[in-house]
N, C-alpha and C positions, 0 to 999 in steps of 0.2 A: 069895041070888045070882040075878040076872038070868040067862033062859036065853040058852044063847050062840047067835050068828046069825052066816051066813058073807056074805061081800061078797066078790066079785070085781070089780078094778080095772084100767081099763086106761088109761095117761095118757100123751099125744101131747105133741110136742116137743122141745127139746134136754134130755136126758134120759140120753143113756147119752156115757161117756166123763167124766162132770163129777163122778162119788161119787152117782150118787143111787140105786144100789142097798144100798150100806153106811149109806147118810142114813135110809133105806125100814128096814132092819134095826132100826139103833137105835132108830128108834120102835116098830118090831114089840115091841123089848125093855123100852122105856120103860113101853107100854100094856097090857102082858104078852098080848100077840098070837103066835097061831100061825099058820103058813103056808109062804108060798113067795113068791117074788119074781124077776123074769127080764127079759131082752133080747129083745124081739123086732125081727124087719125092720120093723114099724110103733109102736114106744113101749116101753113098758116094762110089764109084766102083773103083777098080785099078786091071788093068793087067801088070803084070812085068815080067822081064824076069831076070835068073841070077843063080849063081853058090849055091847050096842047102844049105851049110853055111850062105851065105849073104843073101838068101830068111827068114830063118828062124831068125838070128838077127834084117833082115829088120822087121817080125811081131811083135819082141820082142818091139822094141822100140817103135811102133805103138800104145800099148799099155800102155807102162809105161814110156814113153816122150812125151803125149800129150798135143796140149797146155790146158791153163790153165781153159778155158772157155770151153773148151770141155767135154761132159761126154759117152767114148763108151758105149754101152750094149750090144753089141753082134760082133765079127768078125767072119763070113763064107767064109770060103777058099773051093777050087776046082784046085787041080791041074792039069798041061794040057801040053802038050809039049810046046818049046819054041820057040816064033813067031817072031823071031832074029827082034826087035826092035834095033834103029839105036842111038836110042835119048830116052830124058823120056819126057812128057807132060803133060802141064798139059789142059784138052781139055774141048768142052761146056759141059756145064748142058743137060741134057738130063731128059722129064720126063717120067715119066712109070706109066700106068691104072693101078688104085688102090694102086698104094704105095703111102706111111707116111714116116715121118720122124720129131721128136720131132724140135719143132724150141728155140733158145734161147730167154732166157727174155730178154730186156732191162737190158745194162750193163752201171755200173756210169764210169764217164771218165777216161782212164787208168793213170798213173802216166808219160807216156812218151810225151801223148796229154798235158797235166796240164802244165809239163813243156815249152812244146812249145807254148802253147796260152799265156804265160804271159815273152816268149822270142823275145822282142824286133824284131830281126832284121829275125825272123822267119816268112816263107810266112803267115803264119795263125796267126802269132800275133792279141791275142783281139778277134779271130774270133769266134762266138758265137755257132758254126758247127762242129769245128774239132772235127774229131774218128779218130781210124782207126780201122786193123780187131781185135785188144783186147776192144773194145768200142765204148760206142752207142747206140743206137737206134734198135731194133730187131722187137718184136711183134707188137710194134704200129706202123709196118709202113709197115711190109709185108702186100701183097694182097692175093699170094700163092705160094706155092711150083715149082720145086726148089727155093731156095733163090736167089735171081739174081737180078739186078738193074731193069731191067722193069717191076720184081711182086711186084716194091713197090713203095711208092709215091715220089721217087725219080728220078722217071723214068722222069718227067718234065726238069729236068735239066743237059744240056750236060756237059759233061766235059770237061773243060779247057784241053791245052797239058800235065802242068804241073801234071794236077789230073788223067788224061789217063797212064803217063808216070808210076805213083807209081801204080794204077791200076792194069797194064799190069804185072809185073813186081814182079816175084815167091822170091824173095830176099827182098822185101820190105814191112812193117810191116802193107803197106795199099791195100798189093794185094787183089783184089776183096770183099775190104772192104763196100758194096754196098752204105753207105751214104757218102763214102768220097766225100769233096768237099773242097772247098777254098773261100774266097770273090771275087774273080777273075767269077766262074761258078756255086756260091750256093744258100742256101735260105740265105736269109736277113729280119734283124728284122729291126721294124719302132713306135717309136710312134705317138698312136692315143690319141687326145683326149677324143675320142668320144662323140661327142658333135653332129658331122655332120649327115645327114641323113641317108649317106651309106657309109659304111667304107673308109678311106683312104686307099691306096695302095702305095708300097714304090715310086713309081714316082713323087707322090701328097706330100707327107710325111717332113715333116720342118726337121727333125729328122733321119737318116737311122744310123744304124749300131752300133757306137761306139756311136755316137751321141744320138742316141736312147737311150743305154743303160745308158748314164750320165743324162740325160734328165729325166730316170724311178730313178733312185736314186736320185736325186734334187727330186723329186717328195714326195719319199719314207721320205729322211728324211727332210720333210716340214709336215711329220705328213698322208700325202694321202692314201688314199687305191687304188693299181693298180693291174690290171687284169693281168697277165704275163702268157703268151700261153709258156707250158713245152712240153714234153716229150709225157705224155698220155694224157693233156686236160689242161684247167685253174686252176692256183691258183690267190687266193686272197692274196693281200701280203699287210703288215703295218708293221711298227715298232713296237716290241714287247715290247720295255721300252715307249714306246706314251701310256699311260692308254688311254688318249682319242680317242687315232686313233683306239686301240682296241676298246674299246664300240663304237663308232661309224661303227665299221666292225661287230659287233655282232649286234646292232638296225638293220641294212641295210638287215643284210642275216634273222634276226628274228633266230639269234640263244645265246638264252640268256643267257645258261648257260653251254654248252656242249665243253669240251674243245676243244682249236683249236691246230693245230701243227704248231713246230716251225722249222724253218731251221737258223741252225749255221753254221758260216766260217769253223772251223778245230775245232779239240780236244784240244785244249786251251784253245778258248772260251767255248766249252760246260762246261771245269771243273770249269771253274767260275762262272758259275750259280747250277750246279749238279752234286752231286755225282756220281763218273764212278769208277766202275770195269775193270778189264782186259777184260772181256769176252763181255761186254757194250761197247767198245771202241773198239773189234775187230769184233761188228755186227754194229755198226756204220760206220766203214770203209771198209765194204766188198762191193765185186760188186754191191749185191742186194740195197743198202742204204736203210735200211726201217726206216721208225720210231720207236725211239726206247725209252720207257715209262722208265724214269731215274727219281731219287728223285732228287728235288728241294731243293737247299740248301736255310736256313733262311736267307743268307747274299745277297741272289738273288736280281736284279734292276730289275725284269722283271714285267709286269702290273700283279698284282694280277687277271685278269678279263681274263687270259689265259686262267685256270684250276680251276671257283672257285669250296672251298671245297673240294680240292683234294691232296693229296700229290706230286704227280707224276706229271712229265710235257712229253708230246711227242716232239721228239727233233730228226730231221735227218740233215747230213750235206749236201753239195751239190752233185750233180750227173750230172751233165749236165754242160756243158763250160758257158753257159748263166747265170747257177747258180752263177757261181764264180765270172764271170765279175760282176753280181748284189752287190759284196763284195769289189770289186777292185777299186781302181782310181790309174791313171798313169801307171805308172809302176812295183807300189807296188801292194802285195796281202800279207794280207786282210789289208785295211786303207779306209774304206767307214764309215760314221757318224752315223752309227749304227750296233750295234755289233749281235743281232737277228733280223729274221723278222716271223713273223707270214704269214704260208702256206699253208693256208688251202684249201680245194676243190672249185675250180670254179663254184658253181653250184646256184640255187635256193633252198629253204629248202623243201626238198622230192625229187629234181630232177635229174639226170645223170650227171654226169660233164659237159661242155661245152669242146668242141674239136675244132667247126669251129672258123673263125674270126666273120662272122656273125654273130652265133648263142650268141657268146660275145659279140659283140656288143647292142644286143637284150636284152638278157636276162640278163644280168649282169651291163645297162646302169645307174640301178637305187643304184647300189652300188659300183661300181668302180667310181674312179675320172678320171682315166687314163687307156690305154691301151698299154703293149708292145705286138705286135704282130708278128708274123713271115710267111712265106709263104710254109712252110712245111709242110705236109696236114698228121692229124695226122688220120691213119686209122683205129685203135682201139681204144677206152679209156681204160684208166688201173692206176686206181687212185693208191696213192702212199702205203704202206706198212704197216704194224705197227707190232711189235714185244716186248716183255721183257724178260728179261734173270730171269729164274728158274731151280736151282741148277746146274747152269754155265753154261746151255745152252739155246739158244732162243726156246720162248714159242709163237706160232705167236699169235694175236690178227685178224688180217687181211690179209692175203693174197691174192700179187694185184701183184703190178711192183715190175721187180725185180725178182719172180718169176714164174712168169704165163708166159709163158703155160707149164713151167716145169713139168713133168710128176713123179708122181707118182705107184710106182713099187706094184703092186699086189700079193696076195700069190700065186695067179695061175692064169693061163690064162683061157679066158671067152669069150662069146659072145659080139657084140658091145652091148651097154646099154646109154643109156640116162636118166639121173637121173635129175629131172626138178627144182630138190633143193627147200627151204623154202620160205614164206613169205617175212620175215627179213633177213638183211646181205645174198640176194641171189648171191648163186654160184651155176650153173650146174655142171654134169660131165659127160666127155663124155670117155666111157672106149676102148680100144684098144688092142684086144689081153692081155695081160697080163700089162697094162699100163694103169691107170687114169688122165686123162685130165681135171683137173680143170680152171674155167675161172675167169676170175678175179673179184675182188668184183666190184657186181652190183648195191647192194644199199637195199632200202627196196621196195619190187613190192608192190607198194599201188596206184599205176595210167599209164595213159596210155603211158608215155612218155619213165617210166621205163621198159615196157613191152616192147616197142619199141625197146630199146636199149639192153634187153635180147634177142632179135629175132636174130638181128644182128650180134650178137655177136655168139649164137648159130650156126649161119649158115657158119660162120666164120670156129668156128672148125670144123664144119663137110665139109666144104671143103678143110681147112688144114689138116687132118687128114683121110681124104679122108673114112669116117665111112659107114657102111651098118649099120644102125641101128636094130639092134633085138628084143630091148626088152625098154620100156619105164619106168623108174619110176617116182614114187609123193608120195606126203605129203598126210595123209586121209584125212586133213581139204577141207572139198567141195567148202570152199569160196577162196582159196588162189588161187591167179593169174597163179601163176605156176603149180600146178595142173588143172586147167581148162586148163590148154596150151596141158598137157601131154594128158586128155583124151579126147581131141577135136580131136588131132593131131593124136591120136591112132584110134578114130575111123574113121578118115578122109582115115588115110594109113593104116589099119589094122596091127597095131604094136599092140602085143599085151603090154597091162598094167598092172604094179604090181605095188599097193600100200604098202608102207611102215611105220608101224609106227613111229613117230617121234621120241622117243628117243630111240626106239632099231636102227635106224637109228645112233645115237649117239655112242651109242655104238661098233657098226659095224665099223663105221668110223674108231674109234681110235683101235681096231684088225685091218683092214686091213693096216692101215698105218703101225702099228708096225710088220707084216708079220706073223699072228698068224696064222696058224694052223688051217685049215677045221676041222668040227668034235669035237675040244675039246671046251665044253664051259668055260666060266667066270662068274666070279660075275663083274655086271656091275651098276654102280653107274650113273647113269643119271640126274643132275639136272641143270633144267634153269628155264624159265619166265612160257611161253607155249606152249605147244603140245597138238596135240588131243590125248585122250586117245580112245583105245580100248571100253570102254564102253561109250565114246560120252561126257565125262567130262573133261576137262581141267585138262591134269596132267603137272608135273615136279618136282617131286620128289622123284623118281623108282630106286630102283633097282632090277636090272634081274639079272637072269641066261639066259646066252646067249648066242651064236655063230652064222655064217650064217645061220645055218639051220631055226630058232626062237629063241622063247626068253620065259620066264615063270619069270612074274611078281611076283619076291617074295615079298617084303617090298615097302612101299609109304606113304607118308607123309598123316595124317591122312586130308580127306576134308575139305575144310572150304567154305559157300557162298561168292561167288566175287559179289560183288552189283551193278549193272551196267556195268560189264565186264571190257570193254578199262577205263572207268572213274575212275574204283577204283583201275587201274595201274596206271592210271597220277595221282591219289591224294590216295598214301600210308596211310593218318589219319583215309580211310574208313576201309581199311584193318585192322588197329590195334582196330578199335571199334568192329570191325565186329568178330575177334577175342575174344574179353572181351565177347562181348554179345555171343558169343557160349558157352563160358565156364560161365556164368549167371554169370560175374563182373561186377558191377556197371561202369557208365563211371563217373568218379568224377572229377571235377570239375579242380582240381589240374593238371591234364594230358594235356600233352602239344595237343594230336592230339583233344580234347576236346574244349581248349582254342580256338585252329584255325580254328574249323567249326562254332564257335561264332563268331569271327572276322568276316566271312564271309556274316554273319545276314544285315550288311549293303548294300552289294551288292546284296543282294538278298531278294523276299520277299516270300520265304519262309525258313524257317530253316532246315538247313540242318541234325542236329542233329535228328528233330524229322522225316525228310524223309528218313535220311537213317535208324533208328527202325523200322519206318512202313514199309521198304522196305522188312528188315531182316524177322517181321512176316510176312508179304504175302505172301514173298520167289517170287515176281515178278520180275523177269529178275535177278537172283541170281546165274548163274552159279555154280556148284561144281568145285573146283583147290586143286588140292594138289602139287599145285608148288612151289616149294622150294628158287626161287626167290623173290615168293610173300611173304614167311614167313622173308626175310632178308627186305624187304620193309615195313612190320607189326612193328617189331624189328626198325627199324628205326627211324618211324613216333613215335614210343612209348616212343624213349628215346630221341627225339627233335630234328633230324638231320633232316630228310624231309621230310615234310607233303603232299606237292606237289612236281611232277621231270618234269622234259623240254625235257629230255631224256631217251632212255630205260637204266635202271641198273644204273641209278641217284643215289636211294637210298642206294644200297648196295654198288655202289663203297665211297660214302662220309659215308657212318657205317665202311667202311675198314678202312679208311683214318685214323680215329679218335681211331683205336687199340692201347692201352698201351701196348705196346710188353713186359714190365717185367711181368703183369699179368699171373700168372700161373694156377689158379683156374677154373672152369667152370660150369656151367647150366646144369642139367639134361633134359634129355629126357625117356620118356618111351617106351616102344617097348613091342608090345599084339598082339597076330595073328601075322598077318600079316600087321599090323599098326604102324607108328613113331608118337607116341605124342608128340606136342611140350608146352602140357599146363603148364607141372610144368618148364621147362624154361621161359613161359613167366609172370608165377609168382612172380620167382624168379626177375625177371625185373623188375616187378611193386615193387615190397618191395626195390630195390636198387635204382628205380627213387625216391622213399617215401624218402628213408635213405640220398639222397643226393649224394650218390655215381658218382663218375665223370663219364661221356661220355666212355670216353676212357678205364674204367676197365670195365663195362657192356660191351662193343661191344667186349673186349677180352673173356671176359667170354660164350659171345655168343658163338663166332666162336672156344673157346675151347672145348663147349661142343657139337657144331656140327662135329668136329674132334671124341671126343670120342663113339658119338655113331654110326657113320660110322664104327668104328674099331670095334666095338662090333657087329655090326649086321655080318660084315666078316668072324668075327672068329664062328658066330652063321651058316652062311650059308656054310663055309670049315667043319663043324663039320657034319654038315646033309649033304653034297654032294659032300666031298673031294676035293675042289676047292682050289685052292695056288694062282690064277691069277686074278687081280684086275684090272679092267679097270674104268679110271673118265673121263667122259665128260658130256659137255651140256656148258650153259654161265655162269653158277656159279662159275664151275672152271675156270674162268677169272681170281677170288678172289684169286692172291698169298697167301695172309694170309692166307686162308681156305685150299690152297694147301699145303703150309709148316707144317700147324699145323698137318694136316694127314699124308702128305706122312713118318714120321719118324715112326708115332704110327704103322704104317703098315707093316711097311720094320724091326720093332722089333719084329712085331709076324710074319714074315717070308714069308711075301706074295711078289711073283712079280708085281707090278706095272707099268700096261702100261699108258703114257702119251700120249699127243698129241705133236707131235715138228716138223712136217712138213704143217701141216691144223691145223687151230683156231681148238679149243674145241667148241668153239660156231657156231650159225645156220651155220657161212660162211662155213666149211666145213660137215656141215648134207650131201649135196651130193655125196658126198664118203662112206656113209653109206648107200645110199638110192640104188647108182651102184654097188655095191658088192654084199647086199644080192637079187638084181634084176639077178645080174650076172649070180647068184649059183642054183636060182631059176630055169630058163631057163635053164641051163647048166644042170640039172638034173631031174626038171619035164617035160622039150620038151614047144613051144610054147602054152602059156593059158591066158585067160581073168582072170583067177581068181583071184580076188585079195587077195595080201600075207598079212594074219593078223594071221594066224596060231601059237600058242604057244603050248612050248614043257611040 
């Protein structure tokens, strides 16, 4: 027998909360290893003891039998003579000053829980709670590090014997599963009406438990709208085939036109309303559940007042035990009197989710009929997901639950940075050694509630993540919330600040996630809504040559006056006159965005036709944009899809909607200097609205001819600067159509193309662009107030 040798191991990552101390055990036992094994505030630590074959099998497997929710990134070994252990253990949590350790998202309920919540003679039958450690509950309910039942709001509730027993116990699949619980020592749901003053509580409650839950479906399918406290906050729930109960959920939140998402039973139901893919139906049923943007099929029962004007419907299925009971009666699953429900955000329109009982009670009395509530105290919000599949793989839309506070892997390691992210769809990020830390979507910062709730939330990770902050980034815009945060905060703590431009921000993002390369630039396609530009005008429609270091503004969509700024983004018909009148076209009579500032004559007494001309000649509050959002909203309003929007990217998503995909033809563009003209495509527009041409072949022909002159400008600036590497982002590339139509024309003339497929393309993940080049900044000029606007 070989002499035995001790190792000491210490392994970073998501690591604790997923079984990998009971995973660590069984091998101990398999390899006949003695030792110990633990939690700390930075990984997870093991000293063993044992013969040099079985040490090193023991590491083998460590790595490559992990469970499934685990993700290592690093194992540090040290070895050490052998401390003749008797036994292996598995021993406390231990925390340690200044260590991190990535925490898991929120996991949907595993397949072994599902079966036992709807197994009859099983302790947890029905019970609205059950996990174990493959499932559950993570981010919204930790307080800190290590993971452990008293750093999270579970800590209220003892444990029964029966849930002690599985607890204790390195063999069983709910060892130190910290939310387990049972109806015997858990939380409990109750319906409220809410009606009363101050909330009921389950003692008061006509309703607890199972009761509740038939009580919230009698409800649902009577047509109701109920508040239903999840995971990371409220949704709003209704029957998605009730036209009525939807518009009456759309008057109440004052959201009139913007679609809502749906939650379906299983993959059965969803294929009867939309078309699924393989790669749709297996980001449908992954841990994450996000919502996942599927076409609508025309044979669909569902309230057209979901999605109007759109193709595409958001559709996830359930994630949570509550979810499914919401589907169940009896014994069976799924056999409830409605086959979707509409699940949208708990919130006020502009406001943070709603997370407490109270604060639902409150703020959601005048649109809810009903309440289920629960006593689980949720400690972060982390609204639900949204994703689509592009070219067989997910393309996020929103990154929330599910994935946050999953860490994203850097090209290189850096100082910490705080990046205070955008206006719209804000995310921070907070970076860690060689690790970016996104938070989850916050919303749009336009008031004090949502600022509140970004404070919180920031302070969150940086006590999970336990950060020395070095370095601050922001947005140039002076007025944006998040930036006032960043240079308050910096001059408050003398952090120094580096501002970042917005769409080289964009660009940044989508290199660092893809793991490019310090040093070599790209050609970087940047288009959204708006950004400040460099010279103080409203761009979004750039693109650069770019890398960490800057960025040199080569092409951008040629100026046009925005008339009144915010007003001529919610009413597109200004933009398309305001277009015509640059290029000296008459506004004729004929034109749909013409007709409906007439219309308008009666609610107002003055005409709006002749105020927005005199606006155009004074050039009074006329902004310059060369945003390439606004040109898909000009385009819009011109060929009669929408004059006015309710939401951001209204217009361009209902121009996608309505693409004749046989169309193969397309619209010119001119390209001069350094300018994209879009006047002879919107010529061509005007003679095909004249001609009669349908909706749907103009909107093809648009987004074909903005595919080709992408491709063109590429191969113009690989010619001048030897560039093979193509990066697209900003909110535009939201538009699959516009994605597809390019990415072939690119990949024939032989460019690589970097995508985004871990962070949106859009604002939600700008702060990964904003802490990377803040990173590199500091990492290589040393600390400075200066701020980074410097181009190469």
């Amino acid at each position: 027998m070989a002499e035995e040798k001790g190792l000491f191991i210490h392994i970073e990552g998501i690591v604790q909360g997923v079984g990998f101390r009971p995973f660590v055990f069984s091998l101990a036992d398999r390899f006949g290893l003695k030792g110990w094994v633990r939690n700390t505030s930075a990984g997870v630590e093991i000293e063993v003891d044992g013969e040099p074959g079985q040490l090193s099998s023991f590491l083998e497997a460590i790595t490559e039998e992990a469970p499934p929710l685990a993700k290592i990134d690093a194992v540090h070994t040290k070895p050490r003579p052998a401390n003749n252990f008797t036994t292996f253990k598995i021993v406390h949590s231990e925390g340690s000053s200044g260590g991190f350790q990535p925490i898991s998202p929120d996991v949907s309920i595993c397949a072994d829980c599902l079966e036992e919540l709807f197994t009859p003679d099983d302790h947890r039958y029905r019970y609205p709670f059950i996990n174990c450690t493959n499932c559950g509950p993570r981010f919204t309910i930790i307080k800190d590090i290590p993971y452990d039942r008293p750093q999270t709001t579970m800590a209220p509730f003892e444990m029964c014997s029966t849930c002690a027993a599985e607890y204790e116990d390195p063999l069983d699949r709910r060892f130190h599963a910290q939310p387990v619980a049972c109806p015997d020592c858990g939380p409990q749901v109750w319906w409220d009406p809410g009606k009363a003053a101050s909330p009921v509580n389950p003692e008061q409650a006509s309703s607890v438990d199972d009761q509740a839950i038939r009580e919230t479906q009698k409800q649902l399918a009577d047509g109701k709208i109920i508040a239903v406290k999840g995971l990371g906050g409220f949704h709003l729930a209704c029957d998605a085939q009730n036209h009525q109960a939807v518009e009456r959920l759309r008057n109440r939140k004052a959201r009139p036109q913007k679609p809502l998402a749906l939650m379906m039973p299983d993959l059965e139901t969803v294929s009867r309303f939309c078309s699924l893919s393989d790669q749709e139906r297996e980001v449908l049923t992954s841990p994450a559940r996000p919502i996942v943007l599927l076409e609508e099929k025309q044979s669909s029962s569902l309230s057209g007042a979901i999605a109007p004007g759109q193709d595409k419907i958001g559709v996830m299925l359930p994630y949570t035990p509550l979810h499914y009971l919401l589907f169940a009666e009896g014994d069976n699953y799924p056999d409830a009197e409605y086959d979707a429900l509409v699940m949208t955000s708990g919130n006020q329109r502009g406001q943070p989710i709603v997370t407490s009982n109270d604060e639902a009670l409150k703020g959601l009395k005048d649109i809810a009929d009903g309440f289920l509530l629960h006593d689980r105290d949720i400690y972060m919000p982390c609204d639900d997901s949204v994703t689509q599949i592009v070219g067989s793989e997910p393309y996020p839309v929103r990154r929330s639950r599910g994935y946050v506070p999953y860490p994203i892997q850097l090209p290189q390691e850096g100082p910490s940075i705080l990046a205070a992210g955008p206006e719209l769809k804000n995310t921070f990020c907070l970076t860690k050694r060689d690790q970016a830390f996104l938070s989850q979507h916050l919303g749009d910062m336009e008031n004090y509630q949502t600022l509140a709730a970004y404070q919180e939330a920031l302070l969150h990770f940086e006590s999970l993540f336990r950060a020395d902050i070095r370095g601050l980034a922001y947005d140039l815009h002076p007025n944006y919330l998040a930036t006032r945060y960043a240079l308050e905060r910096s001059e408050k703590e003398g952090i120094p600040a580096i501002g970042v431009q917005h769409h080289y921000a964009h660009i940044a993002s989508c290199l660092a996630e893809n793991q490019h390369p310090d040093g070599k630039p790209v050609i970087g396609f940047a288009f959204d809504g708006t950004g400040y530009g460099d010279d103080g005008h409203i761009w979004g429609g750039e693109v650069f040559i770019a890398d960490y270091r800057g960025y040199h503004r080569a092409y951008h969509l040629a100026y046009v006056p925005l008339p009144g700024g915010d007003k001529a983004v919610k009413e597109p018909w200004r933009l398309a006159l305001t277009w015509l009148h640059q290029m000296g076209i008459n506004w004729d009579p004929f034109l749909t965005p013409v007709r409906y500032a007439k219309e308008q004559l009666s609610d107002s007494a003055i005409n709006p036709l002749q105020a927005l001309r005199g606006q155009l000649v004074s050039r009074t509050y006329t902004p310059l944009t060369s945003s390439m959002g606004r040109l898909f909203d000009a385009v819009s309003a011109l060929v009669g899809v929408s004059e006015k929007v309710n939401y951001e990217g209204q217009a361009a998503i209902e121009l996608e909607a309505r693409v004749d995909p046989d169309e193969r033809s397309g619209y010119s563009f001119d390209v001069s200097g350094d300018l994209i003209h879009p006047q002879s495509m919107i010529r061509a527009v005007l003679a095909d609205v004249k001609d009669g041409v349908p909706v749907g072949v103009i909107s093809a022909r648009f987004h074909n001819g903005l595919a080709e002159v992408i491709t063109q400008i590429a191969r113009r600036l690989r010619k001048k600067h030897g560039l093979h590497q193509v990066a697209l982002s900003g909110g535009v590339w939201q538009n699959v159509t516009l994605l597809q139509k390019t990415l072939p024309r690119l990949r024939e003339e032989g460019f690589e193309i970097y995508l985004h497929r871990l962070v949106p393309p859009n604002d939600g993940g700008l702060s990964l662009g904003q802490a990377v080049v803040a990173q590199r900044f500091i990492r290589m000029k040393g600390e400075s107030n200066d701020v980074f606007r410097r181009t190469r």
